[in-house]
Backbone bond lengths (Angstrom), bond angles and torsions (degrees), N, CA, C in turn:
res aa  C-N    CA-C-N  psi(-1)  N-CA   C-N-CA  omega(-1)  CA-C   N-CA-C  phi
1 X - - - 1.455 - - 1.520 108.90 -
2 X 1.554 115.01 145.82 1.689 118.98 178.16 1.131 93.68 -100.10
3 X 1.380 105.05 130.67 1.422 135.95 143.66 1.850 121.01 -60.23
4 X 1.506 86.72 96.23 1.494 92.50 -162.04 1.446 108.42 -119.52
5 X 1.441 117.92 6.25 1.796 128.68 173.13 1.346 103.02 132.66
6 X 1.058 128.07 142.71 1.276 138.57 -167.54 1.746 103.91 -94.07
7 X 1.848 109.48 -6.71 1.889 96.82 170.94 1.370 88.01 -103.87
8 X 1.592 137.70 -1.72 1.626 112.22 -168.49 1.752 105.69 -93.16
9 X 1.463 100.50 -16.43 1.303 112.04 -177.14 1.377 112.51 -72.48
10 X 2.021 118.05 -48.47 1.194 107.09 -167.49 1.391 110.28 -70.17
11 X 1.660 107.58 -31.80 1.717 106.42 -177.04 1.513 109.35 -58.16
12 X 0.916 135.84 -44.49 1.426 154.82 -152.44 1.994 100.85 -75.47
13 X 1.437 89.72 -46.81 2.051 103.31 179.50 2.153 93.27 -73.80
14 X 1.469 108.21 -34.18 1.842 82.58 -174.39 1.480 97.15 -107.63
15 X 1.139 119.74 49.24 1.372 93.35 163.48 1.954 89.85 -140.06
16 X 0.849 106.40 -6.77 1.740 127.52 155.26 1.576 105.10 -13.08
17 X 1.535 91.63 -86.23 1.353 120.68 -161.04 1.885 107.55 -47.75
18 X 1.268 92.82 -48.59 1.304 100.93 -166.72 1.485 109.50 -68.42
19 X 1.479 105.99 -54.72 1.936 113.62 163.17 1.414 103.18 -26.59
20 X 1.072 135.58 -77.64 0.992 159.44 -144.34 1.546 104.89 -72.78
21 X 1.170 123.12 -46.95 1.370 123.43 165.49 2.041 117.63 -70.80
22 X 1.454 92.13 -30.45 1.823 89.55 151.92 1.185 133.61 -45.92
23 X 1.516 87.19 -48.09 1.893 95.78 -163.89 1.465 96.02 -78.09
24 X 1.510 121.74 -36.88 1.402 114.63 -156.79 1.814 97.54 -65.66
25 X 1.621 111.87 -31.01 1.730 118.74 -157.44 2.121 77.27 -64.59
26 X 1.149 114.29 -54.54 1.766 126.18 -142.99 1.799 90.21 -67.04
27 X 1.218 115.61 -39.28 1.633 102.87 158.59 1.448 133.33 -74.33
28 X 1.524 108.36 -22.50 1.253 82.69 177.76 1.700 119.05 -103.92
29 X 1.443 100.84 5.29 1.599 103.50 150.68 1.791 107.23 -50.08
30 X 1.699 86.09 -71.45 1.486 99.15 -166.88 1.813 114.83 -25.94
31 X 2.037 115.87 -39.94 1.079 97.34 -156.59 1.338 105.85 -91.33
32 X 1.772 107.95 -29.03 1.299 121.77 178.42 2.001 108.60 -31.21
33 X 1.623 101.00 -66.23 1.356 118.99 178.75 1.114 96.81 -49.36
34 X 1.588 143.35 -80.05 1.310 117.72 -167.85 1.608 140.85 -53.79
35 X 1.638 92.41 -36.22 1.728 81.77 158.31 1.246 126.91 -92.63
36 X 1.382 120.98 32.67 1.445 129.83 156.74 1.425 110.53 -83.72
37 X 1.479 101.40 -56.72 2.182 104.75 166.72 1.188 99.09 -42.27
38 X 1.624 120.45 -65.39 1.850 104.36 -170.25 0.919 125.27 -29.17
39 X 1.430 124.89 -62.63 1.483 153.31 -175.37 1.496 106.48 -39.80
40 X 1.072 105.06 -65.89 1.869 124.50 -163.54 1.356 94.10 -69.91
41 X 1.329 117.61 -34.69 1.868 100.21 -176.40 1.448 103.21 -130.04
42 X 1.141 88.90 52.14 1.978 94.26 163.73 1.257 114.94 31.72
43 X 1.618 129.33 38.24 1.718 122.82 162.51 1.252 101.35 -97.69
44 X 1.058 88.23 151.09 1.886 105.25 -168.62 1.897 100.13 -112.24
45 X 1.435 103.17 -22.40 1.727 117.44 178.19 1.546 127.78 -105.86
46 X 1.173 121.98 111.63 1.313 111.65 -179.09 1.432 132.87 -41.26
47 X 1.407 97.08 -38.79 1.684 122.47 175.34 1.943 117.45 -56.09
48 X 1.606 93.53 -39.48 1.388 91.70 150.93 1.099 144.73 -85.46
49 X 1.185 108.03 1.50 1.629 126.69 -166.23 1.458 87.96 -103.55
50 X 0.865 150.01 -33.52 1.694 153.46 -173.12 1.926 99.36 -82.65
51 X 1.318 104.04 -35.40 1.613 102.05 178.44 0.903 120.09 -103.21
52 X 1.693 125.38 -21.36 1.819 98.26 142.92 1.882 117.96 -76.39
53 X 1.066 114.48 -7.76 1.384 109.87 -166.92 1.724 92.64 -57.79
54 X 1.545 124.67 -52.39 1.295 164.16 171.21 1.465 104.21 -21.58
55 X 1.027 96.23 -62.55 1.945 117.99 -164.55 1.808 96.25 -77.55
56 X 1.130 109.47 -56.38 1.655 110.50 166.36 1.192 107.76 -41.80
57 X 1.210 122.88 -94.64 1.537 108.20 173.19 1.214 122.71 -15.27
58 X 1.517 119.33 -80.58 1.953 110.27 -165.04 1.210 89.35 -36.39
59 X 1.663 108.44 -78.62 1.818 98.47 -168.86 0.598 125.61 2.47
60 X 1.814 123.99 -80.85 1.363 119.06 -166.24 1.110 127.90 -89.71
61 X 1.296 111.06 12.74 1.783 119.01 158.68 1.252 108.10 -111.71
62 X 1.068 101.40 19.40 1.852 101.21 150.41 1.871 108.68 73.86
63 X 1.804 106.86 20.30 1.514 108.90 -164.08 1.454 94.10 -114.19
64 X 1.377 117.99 146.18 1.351 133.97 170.66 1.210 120.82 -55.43
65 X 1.725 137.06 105.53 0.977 110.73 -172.74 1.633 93.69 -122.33
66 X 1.439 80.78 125.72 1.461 124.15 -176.26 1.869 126.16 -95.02
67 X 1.101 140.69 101.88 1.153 131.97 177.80 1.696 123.70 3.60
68 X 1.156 107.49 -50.79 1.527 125.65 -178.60 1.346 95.72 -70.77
69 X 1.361 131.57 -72.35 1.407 128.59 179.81 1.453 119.50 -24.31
70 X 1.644 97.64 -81.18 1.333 107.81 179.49 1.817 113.43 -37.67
71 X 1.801 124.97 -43.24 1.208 93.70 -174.13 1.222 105.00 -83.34
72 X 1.693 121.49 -21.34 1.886 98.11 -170.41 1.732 112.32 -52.78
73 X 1.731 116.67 -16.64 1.426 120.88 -148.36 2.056 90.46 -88.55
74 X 1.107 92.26 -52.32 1.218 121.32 -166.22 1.670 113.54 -73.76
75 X 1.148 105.71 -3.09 1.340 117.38 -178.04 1.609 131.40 35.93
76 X 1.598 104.25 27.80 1.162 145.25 -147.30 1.816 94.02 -104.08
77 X 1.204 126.65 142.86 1.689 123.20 -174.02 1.487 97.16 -86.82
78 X 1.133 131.99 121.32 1.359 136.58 138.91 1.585 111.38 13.12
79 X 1.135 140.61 -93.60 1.267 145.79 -156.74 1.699 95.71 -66.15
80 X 1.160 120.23 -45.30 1.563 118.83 170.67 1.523 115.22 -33.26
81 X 1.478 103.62 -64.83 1.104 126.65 -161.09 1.353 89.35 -60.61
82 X 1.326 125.92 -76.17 1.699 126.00 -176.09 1.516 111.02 -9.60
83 X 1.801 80.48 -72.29 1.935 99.13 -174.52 1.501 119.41 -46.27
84 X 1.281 118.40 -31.17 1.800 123.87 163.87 0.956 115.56 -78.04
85 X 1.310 131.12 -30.72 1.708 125.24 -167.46 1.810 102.39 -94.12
86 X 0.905 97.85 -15.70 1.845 114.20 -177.54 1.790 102.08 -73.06
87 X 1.552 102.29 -55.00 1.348 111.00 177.49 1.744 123.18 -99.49
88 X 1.264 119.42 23.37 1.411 117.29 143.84 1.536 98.40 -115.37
89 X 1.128 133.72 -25.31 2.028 103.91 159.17 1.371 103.07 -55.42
90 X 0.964 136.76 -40.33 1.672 114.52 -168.44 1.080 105.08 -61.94
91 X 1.702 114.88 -45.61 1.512 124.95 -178.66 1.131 124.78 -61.49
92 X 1.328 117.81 -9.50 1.352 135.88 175.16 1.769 108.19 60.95
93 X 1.203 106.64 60.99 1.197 106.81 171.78 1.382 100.49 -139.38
94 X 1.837 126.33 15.22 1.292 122.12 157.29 1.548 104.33 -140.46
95 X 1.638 124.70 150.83 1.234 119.16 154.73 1.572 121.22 -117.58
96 X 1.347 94.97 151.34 1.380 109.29 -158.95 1.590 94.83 -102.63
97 X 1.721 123.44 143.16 1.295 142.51 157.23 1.308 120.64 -127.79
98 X 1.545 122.41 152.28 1.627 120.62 149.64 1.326 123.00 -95.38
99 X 1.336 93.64 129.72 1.639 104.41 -173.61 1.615 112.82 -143.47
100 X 1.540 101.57 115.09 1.740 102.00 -166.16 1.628 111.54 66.11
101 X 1.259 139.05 34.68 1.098 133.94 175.40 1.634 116.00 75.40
102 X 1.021 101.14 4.39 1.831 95.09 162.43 1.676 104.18 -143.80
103 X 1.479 89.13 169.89 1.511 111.12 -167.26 1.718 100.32 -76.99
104 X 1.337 130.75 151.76 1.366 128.10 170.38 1.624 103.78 -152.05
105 X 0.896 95.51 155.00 1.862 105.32 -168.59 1.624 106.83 -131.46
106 X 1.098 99.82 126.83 1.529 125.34 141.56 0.831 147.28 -144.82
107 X 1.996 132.98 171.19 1.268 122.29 -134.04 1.336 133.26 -86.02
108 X 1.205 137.29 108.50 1.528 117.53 -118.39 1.898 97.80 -83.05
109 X 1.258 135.28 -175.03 0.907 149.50 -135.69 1.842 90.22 -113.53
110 X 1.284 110.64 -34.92 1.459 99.35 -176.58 1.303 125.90 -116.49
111 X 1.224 87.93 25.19 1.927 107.25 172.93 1.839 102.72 -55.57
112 X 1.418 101.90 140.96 1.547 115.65 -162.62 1.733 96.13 -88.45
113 X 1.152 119.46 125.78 0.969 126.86 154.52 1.677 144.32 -70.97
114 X 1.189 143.34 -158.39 1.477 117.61 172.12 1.663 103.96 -121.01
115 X 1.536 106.09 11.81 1.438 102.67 162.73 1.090 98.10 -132.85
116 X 1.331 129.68 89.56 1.608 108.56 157.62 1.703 115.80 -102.77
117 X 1.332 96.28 155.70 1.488 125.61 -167.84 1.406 93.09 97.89
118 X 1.233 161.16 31.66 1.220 148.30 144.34 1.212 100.38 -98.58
119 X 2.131 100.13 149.52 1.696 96.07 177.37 1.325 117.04 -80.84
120 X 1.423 120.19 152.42 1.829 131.89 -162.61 1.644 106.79 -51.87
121 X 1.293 111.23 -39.00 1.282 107.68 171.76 1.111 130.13 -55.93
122 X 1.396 114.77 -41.62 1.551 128.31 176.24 0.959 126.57 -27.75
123 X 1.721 84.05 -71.01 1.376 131.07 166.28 2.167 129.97 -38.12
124 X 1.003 71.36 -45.62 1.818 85.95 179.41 1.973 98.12 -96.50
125 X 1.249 119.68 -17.12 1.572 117.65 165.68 1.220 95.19 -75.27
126 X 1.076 146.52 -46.78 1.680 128.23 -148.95 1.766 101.37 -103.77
127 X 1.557 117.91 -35.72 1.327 114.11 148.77 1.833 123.33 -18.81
128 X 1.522 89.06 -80.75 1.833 112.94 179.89 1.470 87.69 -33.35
129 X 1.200 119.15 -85.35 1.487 136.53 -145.37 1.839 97.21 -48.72
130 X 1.455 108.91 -38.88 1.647 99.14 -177.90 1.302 90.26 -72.52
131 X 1.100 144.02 -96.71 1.017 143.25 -121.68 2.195 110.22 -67.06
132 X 1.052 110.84 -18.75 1.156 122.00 138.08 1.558 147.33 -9.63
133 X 2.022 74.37 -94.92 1.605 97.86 141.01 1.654 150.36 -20.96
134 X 1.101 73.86 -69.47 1.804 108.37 171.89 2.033 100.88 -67.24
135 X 1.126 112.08 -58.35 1.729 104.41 178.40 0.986 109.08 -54.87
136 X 1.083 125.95 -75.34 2.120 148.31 172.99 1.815 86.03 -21.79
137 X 1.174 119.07 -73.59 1.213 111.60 -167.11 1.513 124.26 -78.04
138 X 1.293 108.83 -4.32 1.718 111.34 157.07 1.601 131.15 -82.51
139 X 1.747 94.71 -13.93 1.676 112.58 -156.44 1.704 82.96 -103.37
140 X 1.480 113.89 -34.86 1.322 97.58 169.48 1.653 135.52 -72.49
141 X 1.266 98.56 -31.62 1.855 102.33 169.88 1.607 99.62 -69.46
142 X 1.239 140.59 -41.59 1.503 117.48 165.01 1.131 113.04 -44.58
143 X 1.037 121.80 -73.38 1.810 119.49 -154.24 1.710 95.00 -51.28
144 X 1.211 115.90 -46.73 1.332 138.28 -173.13 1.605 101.70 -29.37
145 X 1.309 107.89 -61.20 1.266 128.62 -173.21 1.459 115.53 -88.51
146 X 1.288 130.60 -10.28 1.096 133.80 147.70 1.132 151.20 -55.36
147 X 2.033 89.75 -29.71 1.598 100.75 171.07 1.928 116.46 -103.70
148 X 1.758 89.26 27.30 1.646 87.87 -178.40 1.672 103.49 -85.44
């Protein structure tokens, strides 16, 4: 260990704890929320969950998402990416078009959800409300711990 001052050390040892209980609250939002997406749209793989997360986006910014895209975004290898996007079109939880000379995907319309037979609204109300949940109650153990 460096001997680097005996006030940079103690500040540095109490303010530790608390950092540290930030980061731990900011992950376990982070994981809670992600395996809440799992859940709601039936991925069982993170890797797919990062490549529709991907394709949602362009979508709705109106950008082509293209094989190449998705892995530069997704930081995902090329042939990976293929091999997943190959096997949720079969699965029908993506559709594929040509547009300008390449292939681009989005999320197709009859991708299975984890409630079906409930109406979509319901569905996306009780969604909101978890995922909500889950913030509200991560943003509260910070502050929580902020005012110790």
């Amino acid at each position: 260990m460096i001997n680097i001052g005996k006030s940079f050390v103690s500040q540095a040892d109490d303010e530790l704890p608390t950092q540290a209980h930030r980061i731990l609250r900011l992950y376990e939002m982070f994981f809670s929320l992600m395996f809440r997406f799992m859940e709601e749209y039936e991925v069982n793989d993170l890797g797919n969950l990062m490549i529709i997360t991907t394709i949602s986006i362009a979508n709705a910014n109106r950008i082509e998402a293209d094989i190449e895209t998705i892995s530069e975004e997704t930081d995902i290898p090329y042939s990976t990416v293929r091999r997943k996007i190959e096997k949720m079109c079969a699965d029908g939880i993506l559709e594929m078009r040509k547009e300008n000379q390449k292939l681009v995907f989005s999320i197709s319309d009859q991708m299975n959800f984890a409630h079906p037979g409930q109406e979509k609204e319901e569905i996306s109300r009780k969604f909101q409300k978890d995922v909500m949940d889950i913030v509200v109650k991560s943003i509260n153990a910070i502050i929580l711990e902020k005012k110790k």
